[in-house]
N, C-alpha and C positions, 0 to 999 in steps of 0.2 A: 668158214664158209656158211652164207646161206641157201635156204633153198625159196622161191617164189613162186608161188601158184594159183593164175589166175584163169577164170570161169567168167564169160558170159552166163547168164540165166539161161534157162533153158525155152521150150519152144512158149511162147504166151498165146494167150485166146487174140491177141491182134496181131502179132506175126503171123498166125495161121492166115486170119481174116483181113491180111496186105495193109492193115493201116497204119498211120504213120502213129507211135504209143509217144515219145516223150517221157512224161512227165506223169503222166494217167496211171493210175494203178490200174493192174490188168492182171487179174493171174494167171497162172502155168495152167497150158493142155494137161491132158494124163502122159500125152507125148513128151512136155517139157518135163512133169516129175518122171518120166523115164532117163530124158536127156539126163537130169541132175543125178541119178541114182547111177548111170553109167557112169559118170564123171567119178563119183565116188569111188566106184571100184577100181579107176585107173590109178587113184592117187592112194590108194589103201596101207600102204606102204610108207608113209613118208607121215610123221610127228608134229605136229602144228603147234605153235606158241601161242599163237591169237590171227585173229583173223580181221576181214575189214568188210566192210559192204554200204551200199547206197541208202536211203529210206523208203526205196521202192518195194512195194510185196514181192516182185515175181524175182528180185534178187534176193533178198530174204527168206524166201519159200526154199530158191536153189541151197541156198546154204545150208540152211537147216536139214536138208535132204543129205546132202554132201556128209556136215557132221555126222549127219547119224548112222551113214553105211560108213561111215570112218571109224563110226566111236569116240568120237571125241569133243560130244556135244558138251564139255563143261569148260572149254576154252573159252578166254577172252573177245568178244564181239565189238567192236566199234562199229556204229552206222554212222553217216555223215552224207547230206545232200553232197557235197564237192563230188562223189563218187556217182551221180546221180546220169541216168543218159542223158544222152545230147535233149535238150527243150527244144520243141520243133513248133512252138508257138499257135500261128491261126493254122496250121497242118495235123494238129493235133486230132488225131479221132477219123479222120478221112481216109478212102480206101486211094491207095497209090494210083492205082490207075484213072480211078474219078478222079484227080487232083490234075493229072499229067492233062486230063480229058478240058479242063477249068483254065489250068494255066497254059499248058503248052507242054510238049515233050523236051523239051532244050532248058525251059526252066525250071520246071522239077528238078533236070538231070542237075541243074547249078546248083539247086539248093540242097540236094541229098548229096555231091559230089566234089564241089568246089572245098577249098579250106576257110576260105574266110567269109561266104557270101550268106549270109543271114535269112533263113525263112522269115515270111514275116510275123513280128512279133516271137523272134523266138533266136536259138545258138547256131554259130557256124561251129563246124569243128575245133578251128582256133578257137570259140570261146570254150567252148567245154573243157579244153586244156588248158585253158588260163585259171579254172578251178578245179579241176582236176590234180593238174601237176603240184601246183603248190602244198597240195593237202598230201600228196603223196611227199612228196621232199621233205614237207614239216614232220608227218605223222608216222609214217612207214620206214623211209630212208635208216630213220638211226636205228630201227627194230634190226633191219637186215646189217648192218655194220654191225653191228654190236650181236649177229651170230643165230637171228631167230630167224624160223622157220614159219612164213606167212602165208596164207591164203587170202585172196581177195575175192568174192562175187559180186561181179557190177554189169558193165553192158558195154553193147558195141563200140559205142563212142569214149567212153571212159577211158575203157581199157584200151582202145586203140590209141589214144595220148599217151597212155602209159608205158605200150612198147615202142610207139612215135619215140620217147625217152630214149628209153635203155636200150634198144638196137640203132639209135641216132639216124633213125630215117628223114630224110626231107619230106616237103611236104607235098612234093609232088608223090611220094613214094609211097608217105600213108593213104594217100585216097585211094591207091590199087589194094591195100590192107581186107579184108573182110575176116571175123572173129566167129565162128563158127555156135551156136548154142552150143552151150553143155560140153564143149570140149577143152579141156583142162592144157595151157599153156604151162609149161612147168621149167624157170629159169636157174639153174647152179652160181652164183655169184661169192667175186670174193669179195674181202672185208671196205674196199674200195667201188664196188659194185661191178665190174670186169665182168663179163661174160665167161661164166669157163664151160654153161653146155646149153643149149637150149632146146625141148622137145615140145612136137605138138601131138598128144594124145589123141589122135581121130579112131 
C-alpha cells in the first residue's frame, strides 16, 4: 500500500490580490505560510519517501514549510515545470474582475471554466493535463507501485488533473473540482493504484 499526499500552496500575494498568477512567481502571504504550516500538522503522522513539486516559489515555499513542521526536510525533492499551474497567458498579472470588466463576464467565465477553451496566449485545463499527467505516470506512478509514500506541492490546476486521474472524473466533473490552499488531500492506494481511502483535511 501506498500513501499520496497532495497540497496546493498556500494563500500567495496574488490570490489575496484576485489576479490571475499562472506562471509568475508570487510568493506566500504570512496567511499562506500559515496555510502551509497547518497542512503540516495535518500530515505529521505519516513518513514520506520523496516528494515532488512545480519550479514555482509559492509551491516550493509551501513544501519547504510542510517538511519542516514534519521533519523531514532531508527527503528526496524533484521539481519539474509539468507540475507547474495552469499558464494563463495575456491574463497573466490582471485583477479578475478588471479582466471580466475588458472581456466580458461570460468570457472570463470560458476561460477560467471551460476544459479545453485557451486564454489567450496561454493553457486550458486539458492542456495542463496533457503535461501534467504524463509527468505523473512517468515519474511518480512507479514510486506509489512499488510501496512509497509521496507528497506533492503544486496548484490548483495540476493537481486537479491529477485527481481528474485517479478518481476518474469526467470533464464535465472536474470543472465543479476546486482544491482548497493548504489543505492536504491524502489518497491510501494499492499496489495497482485502487482507491482504498480518500480524505480531505479541511
Amino acid at each position: 500500500m501506498a500513501t499520496l499526499v497532495l497540497v496546493r500552496h498556500g494563500e500567495s500575494q496574488w490570490n489575496l490580490e484576485n489576479r490571475f498568477t499562472g506562471w509568475v512567481d508570487v510568493p506566500l502571504t504570512n496567511k499562506g505560510r500559515e496555510e502551509a504550516r497547518l497542512a503540516g500538522v495535518k500530515i505529521k503522522g505519516i513518513r514520506f519517501d520523496k516528494a515532488y513539486t512545480s519550479v514555482l516559489d509559492r509551491a516550493n515555499e509551501t513544501l519547504q514549510i510542510v517538511l519542516n513542521v514534519i521533519e523531514q526536510e532531508n527527503i528526496p525533492i524533484e521539481k519539474d515545470q509539468a507540475l507547474n499551474e495552469r499558464h494563463y497567458g495575456d491574463l497573466q498579472g490582471l485583477n479578475k474582475a478588471e479582466t471580466s470588466k475588458k472581456y466580458g463576464d461570460q468570457q472570463v467565465h470560458i476561460w477560467r471554466r471551460s476544459y479545453d477553451i485557451a486564454p489567450p496566449g496561454g493553457e486550458s485545463l486539458k492542456d495542463t493535463a496533457a503535461r501534467a499527467l504524463p509527468y505523473f505516470k512517468k515519474k511518480i506512478v512507479p514510486d506509489l507501485k512499488a510501496g512509497k509514500n509521496i507528497l506533492i506541492s503544486a496548484h490548483g490546476n495540476s493537481l486537479r488533473s491529477i485527481v481528474m486521474h485517479l478518481d476518474k472524473l469526467s470533464k464535465e466533473q472536474v470543472l465543479e473540482l476546486n482544491l482548497g490552499t493548504g489543505i492536504p488531500i491524502i489518497y491510501e492506494l494499492d499496489k495497482n493504484l485502487k482507491i482504498l481511502s480518500k480524505k480531505e483535511l479541511k
